[in-house]
N, CA, C and O atoms as CSV, one atom per row, in Angstrom:
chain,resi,resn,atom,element,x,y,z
A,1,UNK,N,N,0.008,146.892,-33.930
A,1,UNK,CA,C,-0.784,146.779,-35.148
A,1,UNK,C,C,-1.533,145.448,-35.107
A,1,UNK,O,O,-0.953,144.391,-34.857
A,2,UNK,N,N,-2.968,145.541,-35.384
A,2,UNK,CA,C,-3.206,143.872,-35.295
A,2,UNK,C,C,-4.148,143.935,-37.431
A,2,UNK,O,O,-4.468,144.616,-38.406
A,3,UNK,N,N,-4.091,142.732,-36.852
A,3,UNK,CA,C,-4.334,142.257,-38.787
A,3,UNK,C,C,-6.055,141.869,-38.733
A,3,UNK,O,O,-6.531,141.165,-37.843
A,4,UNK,N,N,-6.851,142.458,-39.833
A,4,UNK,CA,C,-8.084,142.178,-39.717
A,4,UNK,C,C,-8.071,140.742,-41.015
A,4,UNK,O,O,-7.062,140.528,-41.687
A,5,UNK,N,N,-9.217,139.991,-41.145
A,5,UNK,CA,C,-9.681,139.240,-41.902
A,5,UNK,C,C,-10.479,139.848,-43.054
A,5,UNK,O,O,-10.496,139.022,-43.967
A,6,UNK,N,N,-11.097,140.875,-43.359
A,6,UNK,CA,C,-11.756,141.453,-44.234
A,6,UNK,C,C,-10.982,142.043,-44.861
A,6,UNK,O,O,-10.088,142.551,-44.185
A,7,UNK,N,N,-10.928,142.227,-46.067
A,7,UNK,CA,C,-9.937,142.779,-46.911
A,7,UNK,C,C,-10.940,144.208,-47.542
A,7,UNK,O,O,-12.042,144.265,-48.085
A,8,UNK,N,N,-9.920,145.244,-47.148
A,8,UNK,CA,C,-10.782,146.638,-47.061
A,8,UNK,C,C,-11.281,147.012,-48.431
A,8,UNK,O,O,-11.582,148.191,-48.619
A,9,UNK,N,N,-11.381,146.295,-49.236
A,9,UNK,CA,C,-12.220,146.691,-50.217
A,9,UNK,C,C,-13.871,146.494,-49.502
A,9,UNK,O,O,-14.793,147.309,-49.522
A,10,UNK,N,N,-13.841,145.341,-48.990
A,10,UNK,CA,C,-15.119,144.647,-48.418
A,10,UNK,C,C,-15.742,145.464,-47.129
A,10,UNK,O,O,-16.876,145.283,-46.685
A,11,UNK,N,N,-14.589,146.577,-46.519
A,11,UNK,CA,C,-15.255,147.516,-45.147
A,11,UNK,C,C,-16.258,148.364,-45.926
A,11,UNK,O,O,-17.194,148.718,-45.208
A,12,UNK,N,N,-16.335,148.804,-47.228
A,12,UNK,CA,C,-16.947,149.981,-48.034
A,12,UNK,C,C,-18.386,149.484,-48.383
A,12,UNK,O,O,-18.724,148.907,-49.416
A,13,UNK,N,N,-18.863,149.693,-47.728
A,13,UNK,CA,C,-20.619,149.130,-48.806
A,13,UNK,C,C,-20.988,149.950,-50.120
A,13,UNK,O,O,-20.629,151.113,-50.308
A,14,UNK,N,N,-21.961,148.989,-51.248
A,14,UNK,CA,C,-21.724,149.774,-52.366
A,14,UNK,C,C,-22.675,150.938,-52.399
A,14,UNK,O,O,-23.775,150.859,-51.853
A,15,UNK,N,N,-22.228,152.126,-53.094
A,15,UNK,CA,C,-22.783,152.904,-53.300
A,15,UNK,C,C,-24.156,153.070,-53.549
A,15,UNK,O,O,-24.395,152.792,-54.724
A,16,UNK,N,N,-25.202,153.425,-52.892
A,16,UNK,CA,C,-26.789,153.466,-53.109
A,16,UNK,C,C,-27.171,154.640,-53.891
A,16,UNK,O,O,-26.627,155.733,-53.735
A,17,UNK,N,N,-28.175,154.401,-54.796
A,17,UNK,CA,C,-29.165,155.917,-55.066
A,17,UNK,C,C,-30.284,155.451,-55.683
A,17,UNK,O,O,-30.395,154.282,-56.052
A,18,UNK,N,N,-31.228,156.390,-55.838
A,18,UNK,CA,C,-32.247,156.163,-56.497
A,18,UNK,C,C,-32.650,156.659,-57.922
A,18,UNK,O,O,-32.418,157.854,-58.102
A,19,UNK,N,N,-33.198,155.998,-58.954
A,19,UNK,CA,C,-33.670,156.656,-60.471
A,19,UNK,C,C,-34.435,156.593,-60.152
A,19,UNK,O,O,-34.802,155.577,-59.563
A,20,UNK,N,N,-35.186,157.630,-60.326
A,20,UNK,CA,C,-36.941,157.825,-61.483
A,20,UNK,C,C,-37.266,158.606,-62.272
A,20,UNK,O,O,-37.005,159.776,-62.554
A,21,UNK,N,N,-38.114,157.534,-62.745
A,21,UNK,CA,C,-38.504,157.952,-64.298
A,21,UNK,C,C,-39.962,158.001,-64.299
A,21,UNK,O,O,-40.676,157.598,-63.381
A,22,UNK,N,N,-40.247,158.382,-65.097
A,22,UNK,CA,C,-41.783,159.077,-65.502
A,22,UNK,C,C,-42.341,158.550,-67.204
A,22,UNK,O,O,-41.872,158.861,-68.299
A,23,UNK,N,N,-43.156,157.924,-66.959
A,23,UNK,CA,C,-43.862,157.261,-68.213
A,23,UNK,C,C,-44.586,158.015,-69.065
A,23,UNK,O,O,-44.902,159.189,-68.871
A,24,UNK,N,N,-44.914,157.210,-70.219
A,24,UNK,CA,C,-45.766,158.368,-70.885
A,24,UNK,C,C,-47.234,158.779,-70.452
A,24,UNK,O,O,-47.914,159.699,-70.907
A,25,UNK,N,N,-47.564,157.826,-69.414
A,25,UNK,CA,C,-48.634,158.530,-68.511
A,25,UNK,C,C,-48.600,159.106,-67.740
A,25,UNK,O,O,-49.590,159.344,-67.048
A,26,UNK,N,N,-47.208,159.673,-67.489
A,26,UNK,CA,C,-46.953,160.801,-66.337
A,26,UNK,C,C,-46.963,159.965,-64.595
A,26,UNK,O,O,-47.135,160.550,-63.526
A,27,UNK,N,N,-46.743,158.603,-64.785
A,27,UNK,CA,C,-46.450,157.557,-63.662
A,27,UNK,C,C,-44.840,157.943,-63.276
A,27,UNK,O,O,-44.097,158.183,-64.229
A,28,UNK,N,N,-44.345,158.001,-62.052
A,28,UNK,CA,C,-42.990,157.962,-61.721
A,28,UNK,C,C,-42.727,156.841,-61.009
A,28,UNK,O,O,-43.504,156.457,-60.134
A,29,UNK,N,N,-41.701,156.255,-61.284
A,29,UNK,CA,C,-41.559,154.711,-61.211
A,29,UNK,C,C,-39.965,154.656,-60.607
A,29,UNK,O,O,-38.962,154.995,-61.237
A,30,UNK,N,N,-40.002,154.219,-59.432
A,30,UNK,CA,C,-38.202,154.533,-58.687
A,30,UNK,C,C,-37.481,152.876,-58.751
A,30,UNK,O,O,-37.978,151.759,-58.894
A,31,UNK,N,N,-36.243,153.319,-58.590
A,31,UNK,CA,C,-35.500,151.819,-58.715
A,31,UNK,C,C,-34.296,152.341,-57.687
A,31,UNK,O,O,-33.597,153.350,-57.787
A,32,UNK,N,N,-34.298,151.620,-56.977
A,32,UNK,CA,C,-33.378,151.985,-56.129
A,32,UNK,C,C,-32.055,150.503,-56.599
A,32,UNK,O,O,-32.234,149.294,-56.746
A,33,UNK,N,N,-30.698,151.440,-56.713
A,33,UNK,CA,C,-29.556,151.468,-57.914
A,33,UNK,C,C,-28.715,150.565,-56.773
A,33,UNK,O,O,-29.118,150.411,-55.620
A,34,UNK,N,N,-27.402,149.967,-57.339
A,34,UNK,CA,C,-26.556,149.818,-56.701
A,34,UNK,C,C,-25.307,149.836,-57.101
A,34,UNK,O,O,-25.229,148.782,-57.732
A,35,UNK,N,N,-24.038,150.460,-57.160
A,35,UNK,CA,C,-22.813,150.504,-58.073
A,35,UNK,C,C,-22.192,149.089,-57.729
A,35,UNK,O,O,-22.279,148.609,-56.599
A,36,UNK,N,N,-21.576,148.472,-58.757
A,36,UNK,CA,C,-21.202,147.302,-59.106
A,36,UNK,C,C,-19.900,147.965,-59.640
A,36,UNK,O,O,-19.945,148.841,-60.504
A,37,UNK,N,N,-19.198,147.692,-59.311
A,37,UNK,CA,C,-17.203,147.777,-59.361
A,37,UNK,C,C,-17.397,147.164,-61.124
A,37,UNK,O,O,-18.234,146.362,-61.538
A,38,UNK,N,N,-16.487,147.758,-61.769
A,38,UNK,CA,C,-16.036,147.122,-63.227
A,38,UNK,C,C,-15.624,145.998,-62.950
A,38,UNK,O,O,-15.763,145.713,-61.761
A,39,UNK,N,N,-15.031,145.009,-63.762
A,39,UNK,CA,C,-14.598,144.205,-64.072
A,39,UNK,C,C,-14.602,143.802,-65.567
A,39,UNK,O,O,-14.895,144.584,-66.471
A,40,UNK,N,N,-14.147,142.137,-65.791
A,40,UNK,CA,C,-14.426,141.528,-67.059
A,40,UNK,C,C,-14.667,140.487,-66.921
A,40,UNK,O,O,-14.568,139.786,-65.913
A,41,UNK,N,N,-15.253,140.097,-68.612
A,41,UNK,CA,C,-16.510,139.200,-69.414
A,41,UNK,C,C,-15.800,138.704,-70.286
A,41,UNK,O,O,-15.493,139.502,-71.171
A,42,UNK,N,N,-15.308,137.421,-70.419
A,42,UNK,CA,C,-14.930,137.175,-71.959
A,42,UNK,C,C,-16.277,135.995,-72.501
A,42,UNK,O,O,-16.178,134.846,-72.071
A,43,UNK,N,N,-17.176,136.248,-73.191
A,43,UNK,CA,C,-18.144,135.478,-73.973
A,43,UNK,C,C,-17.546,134.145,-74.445
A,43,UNK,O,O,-16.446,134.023,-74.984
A,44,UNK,N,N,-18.168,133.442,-74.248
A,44,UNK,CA,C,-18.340,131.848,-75.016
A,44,UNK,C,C,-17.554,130.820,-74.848
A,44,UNK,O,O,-16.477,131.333,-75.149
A,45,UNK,N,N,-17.353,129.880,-74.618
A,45,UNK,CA,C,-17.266,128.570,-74.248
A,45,UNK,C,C,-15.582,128.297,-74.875
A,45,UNK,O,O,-15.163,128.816,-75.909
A,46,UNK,N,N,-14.858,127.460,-74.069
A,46,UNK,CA,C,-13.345,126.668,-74.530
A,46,UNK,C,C,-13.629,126.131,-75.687
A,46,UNK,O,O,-14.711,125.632,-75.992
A,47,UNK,N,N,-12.368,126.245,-76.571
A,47,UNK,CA,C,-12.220,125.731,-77.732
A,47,UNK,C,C,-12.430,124.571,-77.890
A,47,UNK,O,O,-12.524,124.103,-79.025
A,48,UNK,N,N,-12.569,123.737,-76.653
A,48,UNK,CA,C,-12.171,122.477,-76.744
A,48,UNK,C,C,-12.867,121.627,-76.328
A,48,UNK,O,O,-12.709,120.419,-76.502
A,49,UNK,N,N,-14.194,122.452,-75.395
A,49,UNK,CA,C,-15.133,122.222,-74.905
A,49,UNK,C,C,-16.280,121.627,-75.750
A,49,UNK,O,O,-16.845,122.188,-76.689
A,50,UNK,N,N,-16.614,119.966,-75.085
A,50,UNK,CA,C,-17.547,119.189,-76.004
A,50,UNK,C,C,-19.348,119.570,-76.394
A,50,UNK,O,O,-20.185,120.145,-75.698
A,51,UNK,N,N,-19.423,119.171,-77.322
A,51,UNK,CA,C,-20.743,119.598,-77.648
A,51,UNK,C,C,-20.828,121.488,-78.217
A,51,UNK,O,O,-21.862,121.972,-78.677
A,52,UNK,N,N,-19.444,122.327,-78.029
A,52,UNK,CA,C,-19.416,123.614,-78.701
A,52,UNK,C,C,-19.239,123.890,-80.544
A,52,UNK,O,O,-18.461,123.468,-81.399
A,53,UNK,N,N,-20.319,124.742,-80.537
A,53,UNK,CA,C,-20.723,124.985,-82.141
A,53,UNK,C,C,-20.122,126.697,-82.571
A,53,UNK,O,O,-20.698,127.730,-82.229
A,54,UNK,N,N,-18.892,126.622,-83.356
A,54,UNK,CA,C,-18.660,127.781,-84.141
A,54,UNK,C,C,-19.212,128.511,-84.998
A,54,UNK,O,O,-18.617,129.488,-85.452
């Protein structure tokens, strides 16, 4: 068995696709997407942190 350095979340590249959408001038306009794994966000600054306004 030998041991790799990449941790196999990181062997997977993220998922690709493409949207399009169509304007109200009948323009189709593509964005090519990329999936971003969940995670979390907690908003706003330490309690304790100087110069912070409640």
């Amino acid at each position: 068995m030998t041991a790799t350095s990449t941790p196999a979340s990181q062997d997977k590249l993220p998922k690709k696709y493409t949207e399009t959408v169509t304007t109200k001038s009948d323009e189709k306009i593509s964005f090519e997407m990329v999936l971003i794994g969940g995670g979390s966000f907690l908003m706003g600054s330490p309690a304790g942190q100087a110069g912070r306004k409640d």
